[in-house]
C-alpha positions in Angstrom: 0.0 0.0 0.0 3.2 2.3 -0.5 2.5 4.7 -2.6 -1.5 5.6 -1.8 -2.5 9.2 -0.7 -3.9 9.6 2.6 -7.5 10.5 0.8 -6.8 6.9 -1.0 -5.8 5.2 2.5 -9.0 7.2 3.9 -11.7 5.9 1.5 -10.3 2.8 1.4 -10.5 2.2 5.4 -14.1 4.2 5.3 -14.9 1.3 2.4 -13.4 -1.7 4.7 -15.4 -0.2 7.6 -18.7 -0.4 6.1 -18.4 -3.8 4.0 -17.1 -5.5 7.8 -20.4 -3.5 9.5 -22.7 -4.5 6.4 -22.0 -8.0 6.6 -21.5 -8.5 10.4 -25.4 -7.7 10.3 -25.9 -10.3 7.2 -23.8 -12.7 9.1 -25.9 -12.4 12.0 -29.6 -11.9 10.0 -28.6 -15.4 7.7 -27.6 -17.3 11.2 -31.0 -16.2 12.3 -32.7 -17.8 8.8 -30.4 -20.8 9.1 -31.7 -21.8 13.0 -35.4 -21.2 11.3 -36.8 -17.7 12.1 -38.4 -15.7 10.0 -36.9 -12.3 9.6 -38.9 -9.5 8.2 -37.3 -7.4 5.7 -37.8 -3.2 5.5 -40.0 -3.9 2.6 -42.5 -6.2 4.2 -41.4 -9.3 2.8 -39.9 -12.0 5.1 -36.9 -14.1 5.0 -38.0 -17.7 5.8 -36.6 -20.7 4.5 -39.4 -23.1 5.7 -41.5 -20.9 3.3 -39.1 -20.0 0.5 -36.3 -22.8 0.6 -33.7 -20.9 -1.5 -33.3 -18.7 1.2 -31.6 -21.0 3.1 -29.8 -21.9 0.1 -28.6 -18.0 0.5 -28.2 -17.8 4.2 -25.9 -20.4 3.8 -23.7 -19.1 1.0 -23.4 -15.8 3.0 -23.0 -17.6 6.4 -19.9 -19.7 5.1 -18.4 -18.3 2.1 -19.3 -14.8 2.2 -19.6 -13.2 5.6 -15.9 -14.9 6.5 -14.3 -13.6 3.3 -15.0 -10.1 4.2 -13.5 -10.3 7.3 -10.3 -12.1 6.0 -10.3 -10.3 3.1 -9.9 -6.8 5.9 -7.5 -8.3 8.1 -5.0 -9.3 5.2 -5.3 -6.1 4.0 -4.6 -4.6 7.0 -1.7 -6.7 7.3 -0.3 -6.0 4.3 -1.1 -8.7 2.5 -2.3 -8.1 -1.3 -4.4 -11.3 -1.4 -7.3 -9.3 1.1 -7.6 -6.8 -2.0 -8.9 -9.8 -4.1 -10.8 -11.0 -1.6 -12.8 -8.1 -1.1 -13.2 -7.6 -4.9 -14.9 -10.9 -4.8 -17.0 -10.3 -2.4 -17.8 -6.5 -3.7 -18.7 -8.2 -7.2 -20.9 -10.6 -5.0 -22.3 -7.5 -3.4 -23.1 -5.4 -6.2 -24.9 -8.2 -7.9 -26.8 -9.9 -5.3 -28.1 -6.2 -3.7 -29.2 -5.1 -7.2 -30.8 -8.1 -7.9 -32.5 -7.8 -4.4 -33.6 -3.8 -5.1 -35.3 -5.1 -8.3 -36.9 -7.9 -6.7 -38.4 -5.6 -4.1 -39.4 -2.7 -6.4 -41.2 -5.2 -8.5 -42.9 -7.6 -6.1 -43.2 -5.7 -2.8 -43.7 -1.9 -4.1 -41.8 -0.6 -0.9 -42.1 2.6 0.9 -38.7 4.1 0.2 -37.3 4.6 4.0 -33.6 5.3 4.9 -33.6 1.7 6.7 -34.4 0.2 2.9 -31.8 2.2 1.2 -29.4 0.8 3.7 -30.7 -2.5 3.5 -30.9 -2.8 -0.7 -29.5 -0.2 -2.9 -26.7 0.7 -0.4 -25.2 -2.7 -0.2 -25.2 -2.1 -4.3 -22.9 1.2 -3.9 -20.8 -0.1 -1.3 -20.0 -2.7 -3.6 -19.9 -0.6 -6.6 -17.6 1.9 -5.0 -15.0 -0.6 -3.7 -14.5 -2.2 -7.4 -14.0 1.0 -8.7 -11.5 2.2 -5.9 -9.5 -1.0 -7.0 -9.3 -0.6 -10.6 -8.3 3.4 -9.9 -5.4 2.4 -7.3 -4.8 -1.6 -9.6 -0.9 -0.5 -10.3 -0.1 0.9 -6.7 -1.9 -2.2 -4.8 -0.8 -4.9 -7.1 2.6 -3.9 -8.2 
């Protein structure tokens, strides 16, 4: 990470910060589908695998792929090791697609109110994503040189 301004180091800890907060609270919501609860989402649909058995499909994906990449992904960045930068880019292409795909579903089929809790909970998820991929391909020949 020689080489990055301090506005680069800056976004890029603000970026970490929010993906590890964003999917501590998926880790936690998917453990909850995975033991069986339902979980209602901000726009009144619900999260319940007995109901909608993919979901469980997702909770695990997130639970044990996901969720832990994240977190290795920041620590071996923080460690100064290049391989977290890929790891996060994963899991930022992961993010972008799966919270679009989720803000579409829920415009469609559940015609939300449009509340700061689901902006956080769709769309933002989408830009926190979107943002990290394009920090990496700005800073590519300074982090993976």
């Amino acid at each position: 990470m020689n080489g990055l301004s301090i506005t680069s180091l800056v976004s890029l800890y603000i970026i970490m910060g929010l993906l590890a907060l964003i999917f501590a609270i998926l880790w936690w919501w998917q453990i909850q589908v995975i033991k069986g609860k339902a979980m209602k989402n901000p726009d009144g649909s619900v999260d319940d695998w007995h109901e909608q058995k993919i979901l469980y499909g997702i909770a695990v994906a997130d639970v044990f792929i996901a969720c832990p990449l994240v977190f290795i992904g920041v620590i071996l960045i923080l460690f100064g090791f290049k391989l977290g930068f890929f790891l996060l880019a994963l899991d930022s292409f992961f993010y972008l697609w799966i919270n679009t795909a989720t803000t579409m579903t829920s415009l469609r089929f559940q015609k939300p109110k449009i509340t700061i809790i689901w902006l956080i909970v769709y769309p933002f998820g989408a830009i926190l994503g979107f943002a990290y991929l394009v920090w990496t391909i700005i800073h590519f020949d300074i982090i993976f040189t």
